[in-house]
N, CA and C atoms as a LAMMPS dump frame, in Angstrom:
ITEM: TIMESTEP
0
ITEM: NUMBER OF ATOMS
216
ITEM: BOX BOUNDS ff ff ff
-5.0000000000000000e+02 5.0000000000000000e+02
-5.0000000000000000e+02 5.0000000000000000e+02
-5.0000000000000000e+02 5.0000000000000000e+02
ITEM: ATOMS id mol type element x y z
1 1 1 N -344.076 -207.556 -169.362
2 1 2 C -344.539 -207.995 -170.644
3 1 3 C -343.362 -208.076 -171.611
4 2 1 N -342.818 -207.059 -171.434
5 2 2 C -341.24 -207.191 -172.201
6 2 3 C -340.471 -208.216 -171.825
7 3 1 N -340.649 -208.541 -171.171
8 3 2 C -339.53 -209.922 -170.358
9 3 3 C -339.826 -210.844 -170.943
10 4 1 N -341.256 -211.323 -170.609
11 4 2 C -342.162 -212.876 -171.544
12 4 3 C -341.382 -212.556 -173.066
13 5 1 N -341.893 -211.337 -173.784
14 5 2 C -341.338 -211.156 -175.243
15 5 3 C -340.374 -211.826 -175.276
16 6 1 N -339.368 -211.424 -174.51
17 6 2 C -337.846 -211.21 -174.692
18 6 3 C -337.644 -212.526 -174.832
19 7 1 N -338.255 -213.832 -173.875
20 7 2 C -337.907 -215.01 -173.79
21 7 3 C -338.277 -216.133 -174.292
22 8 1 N -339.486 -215.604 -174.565
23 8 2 C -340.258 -216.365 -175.958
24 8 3 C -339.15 -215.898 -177.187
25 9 1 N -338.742 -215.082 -177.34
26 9 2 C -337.723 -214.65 -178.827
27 9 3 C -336.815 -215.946 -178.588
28 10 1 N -336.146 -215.307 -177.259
29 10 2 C -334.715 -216.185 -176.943
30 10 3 C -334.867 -217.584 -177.215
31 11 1 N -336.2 -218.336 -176.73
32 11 2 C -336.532 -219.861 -176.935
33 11 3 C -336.636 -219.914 -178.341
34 12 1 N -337.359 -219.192 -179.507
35 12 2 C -337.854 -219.487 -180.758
36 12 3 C -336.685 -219.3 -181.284
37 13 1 N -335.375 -218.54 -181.103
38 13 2 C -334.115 -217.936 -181.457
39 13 3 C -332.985 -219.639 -181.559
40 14 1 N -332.961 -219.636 -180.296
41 14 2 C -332.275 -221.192 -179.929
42 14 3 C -333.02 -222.084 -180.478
43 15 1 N -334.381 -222.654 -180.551
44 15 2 C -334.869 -223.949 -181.745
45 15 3 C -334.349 -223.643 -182.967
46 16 1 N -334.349 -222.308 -183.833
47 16 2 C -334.053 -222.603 -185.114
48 16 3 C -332.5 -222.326 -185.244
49 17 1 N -331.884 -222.034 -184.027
50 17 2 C -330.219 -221.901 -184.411
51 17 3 C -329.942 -223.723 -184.339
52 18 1 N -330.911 -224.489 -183.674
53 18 2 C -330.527 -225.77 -183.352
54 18 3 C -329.641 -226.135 -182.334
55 19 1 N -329.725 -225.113 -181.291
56 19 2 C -329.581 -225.89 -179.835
57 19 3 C -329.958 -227.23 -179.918
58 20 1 N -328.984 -227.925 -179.042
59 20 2 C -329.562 -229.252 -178.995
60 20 3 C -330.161 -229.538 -177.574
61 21 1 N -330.421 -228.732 -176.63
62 21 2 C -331.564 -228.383 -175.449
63 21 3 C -333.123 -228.286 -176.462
64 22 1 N -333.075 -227.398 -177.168
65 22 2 C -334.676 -227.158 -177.389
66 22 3 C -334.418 -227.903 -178.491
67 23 1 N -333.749 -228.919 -179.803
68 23 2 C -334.073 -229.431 -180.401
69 23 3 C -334.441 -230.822 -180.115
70 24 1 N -334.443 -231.021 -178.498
71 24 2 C -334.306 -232.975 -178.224
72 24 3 C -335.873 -232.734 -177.559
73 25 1 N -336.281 -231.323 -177.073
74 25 2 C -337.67 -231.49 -176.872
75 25 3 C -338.708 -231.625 -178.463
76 26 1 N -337.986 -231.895 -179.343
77 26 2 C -339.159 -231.179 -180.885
78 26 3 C -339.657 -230.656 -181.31
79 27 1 N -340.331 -230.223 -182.372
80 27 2 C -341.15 -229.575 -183.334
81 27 3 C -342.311 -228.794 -182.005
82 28 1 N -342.717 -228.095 -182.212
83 28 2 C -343.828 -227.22 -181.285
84 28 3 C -345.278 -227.621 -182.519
85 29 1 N -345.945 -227.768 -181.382
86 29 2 C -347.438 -228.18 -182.124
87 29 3 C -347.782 -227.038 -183.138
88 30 1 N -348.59 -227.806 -184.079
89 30 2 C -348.418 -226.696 -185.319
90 30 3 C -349.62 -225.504 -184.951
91 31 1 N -350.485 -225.761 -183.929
92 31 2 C -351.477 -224.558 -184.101
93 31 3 C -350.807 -223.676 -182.767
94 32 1 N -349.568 -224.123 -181.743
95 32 2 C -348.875 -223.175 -181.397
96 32 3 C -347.782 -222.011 -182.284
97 33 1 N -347.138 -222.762 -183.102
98 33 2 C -346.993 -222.028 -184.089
99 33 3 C -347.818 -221.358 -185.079
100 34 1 N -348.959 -221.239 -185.286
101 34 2 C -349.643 -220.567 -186.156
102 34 3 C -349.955 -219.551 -185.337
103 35 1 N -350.712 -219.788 -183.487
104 35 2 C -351.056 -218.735 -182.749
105 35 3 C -350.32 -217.571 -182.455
106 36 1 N -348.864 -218.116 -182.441
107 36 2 C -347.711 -217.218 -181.239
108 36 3 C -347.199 -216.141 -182.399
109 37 1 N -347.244 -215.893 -183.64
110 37 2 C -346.991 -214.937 -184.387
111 37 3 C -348.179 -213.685 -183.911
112 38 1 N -349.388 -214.096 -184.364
113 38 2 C -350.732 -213.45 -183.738
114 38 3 C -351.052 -212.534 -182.249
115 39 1 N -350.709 -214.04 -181.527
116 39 2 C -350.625 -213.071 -179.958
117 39 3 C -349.265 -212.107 -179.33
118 40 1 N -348.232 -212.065 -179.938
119 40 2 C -346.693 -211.891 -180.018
120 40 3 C -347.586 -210.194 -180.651
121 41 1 N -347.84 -210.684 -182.235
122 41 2 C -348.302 -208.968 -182.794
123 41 3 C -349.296 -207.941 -181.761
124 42 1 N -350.585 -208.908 -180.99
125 42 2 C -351.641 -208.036 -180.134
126 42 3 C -350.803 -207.63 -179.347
127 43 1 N -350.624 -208.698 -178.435
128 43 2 C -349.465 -207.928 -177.332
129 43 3 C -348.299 -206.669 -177.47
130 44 1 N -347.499 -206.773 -178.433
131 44 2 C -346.783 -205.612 -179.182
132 44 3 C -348.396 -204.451 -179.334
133 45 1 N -349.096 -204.182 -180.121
134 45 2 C -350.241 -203.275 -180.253
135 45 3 C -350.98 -202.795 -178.843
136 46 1 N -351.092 -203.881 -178.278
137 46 2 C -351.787 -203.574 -176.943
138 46 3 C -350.769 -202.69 -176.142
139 47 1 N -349.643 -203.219 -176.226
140 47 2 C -348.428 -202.335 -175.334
141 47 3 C -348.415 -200.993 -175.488
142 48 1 N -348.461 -200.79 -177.419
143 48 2 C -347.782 -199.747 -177.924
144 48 3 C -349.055 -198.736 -178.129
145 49 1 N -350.121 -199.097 -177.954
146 49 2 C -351.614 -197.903 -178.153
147 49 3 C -351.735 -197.625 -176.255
148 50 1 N -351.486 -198.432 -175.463
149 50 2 C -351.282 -197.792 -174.359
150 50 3 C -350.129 -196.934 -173.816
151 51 1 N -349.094 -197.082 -173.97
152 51 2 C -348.354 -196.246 -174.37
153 51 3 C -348.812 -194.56 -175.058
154 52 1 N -349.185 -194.944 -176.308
155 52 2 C -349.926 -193.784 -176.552
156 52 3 C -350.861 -192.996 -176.064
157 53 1 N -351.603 -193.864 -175.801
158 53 2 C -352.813 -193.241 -174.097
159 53 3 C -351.822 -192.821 -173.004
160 54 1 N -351.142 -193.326 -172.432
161 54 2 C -350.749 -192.337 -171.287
162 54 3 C -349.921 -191.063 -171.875
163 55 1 N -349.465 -191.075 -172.533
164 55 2 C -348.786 -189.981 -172.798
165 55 3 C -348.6 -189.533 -174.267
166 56 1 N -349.096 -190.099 -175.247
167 56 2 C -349.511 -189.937 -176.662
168 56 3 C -350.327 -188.291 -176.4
169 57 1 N -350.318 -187.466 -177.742
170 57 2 C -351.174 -186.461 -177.996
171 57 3 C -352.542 -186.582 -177.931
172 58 1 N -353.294 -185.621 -177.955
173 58 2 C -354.942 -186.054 -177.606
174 58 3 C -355.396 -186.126 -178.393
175 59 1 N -354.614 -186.03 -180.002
176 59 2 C -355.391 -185.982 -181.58
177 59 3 C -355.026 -187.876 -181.663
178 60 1 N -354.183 -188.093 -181.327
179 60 2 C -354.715 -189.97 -181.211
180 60 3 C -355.146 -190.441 -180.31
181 61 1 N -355.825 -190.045 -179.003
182 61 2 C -356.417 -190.636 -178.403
183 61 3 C -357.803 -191.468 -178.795
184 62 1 N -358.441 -191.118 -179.442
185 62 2 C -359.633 -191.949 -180.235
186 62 3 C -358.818 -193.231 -180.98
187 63 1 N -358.013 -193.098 -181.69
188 63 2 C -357.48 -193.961 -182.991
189 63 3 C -356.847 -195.251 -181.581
190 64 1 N -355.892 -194.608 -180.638
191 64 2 C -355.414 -195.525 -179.671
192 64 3 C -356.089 -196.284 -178.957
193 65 1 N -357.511 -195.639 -178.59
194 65 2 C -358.469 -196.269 -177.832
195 65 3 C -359.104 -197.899 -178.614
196 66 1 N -359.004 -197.268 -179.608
197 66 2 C -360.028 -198.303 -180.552
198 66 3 C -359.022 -199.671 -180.717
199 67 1 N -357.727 -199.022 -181.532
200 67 2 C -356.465 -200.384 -181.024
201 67 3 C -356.155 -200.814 -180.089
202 68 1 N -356.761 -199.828 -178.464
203 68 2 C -356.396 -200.828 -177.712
204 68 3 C -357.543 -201.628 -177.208
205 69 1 N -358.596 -201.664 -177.883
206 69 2 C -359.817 -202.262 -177.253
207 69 3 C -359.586 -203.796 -178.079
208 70 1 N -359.283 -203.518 -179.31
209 70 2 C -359.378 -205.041 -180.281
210 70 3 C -358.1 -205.564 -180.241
211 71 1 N -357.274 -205.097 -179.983
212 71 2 C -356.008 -206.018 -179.512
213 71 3 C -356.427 -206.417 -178.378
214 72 1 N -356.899 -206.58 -177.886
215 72 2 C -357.427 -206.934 -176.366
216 72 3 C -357.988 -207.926 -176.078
C-alpha cells in the first residue's frame, strides 16, 4: 500500500514539476483530481487505525475500530 502511495506521489510530483513525459499525456480528468486527494486521505486512515489495532493500546481500540470501519 505504501508503494501505490509512493508512486502515485512520484507521478503527481513529476506533472506539476513539468516533466515533459507526464506533461505530453495532459491535464488528468477533473473528477480524478477531486477523488485522489479523498482516497489518498482513507487509505492513509485505514492504514494508520489498523496499525493501531494490532498493536495500539486497548484504551483506543474502540475509537480505531470505528475509523477503521468508515475509512473503509
Amino acid at each position: 500500500m505504501l508503494l501505490k502511495l509512493a508512486s502515485v506521489t512520484w507521478r503527481m510530483l513529476n506533472y506539476y514539476r513539468g516533466a515533459s513525459a507526464y506533461r505530453l499525456r495532459g491535464t488528468p480528468p477533473v473528477w480524478l483530481r477531486l477523488l485522489g486527494p479523498g482516497l489518498v486521505g482513507a487509505t492513509l486512515l485505514l492504514l494508520a487505525s489498523g496499525i493501531v489495532l494490532a498493536v495500539g493500546p486497548s484504551q483506543l481500540h474502540f475509537t480505531a475500530l470505528t475509523i477503521h470501519k468508515v475509512s473503509f
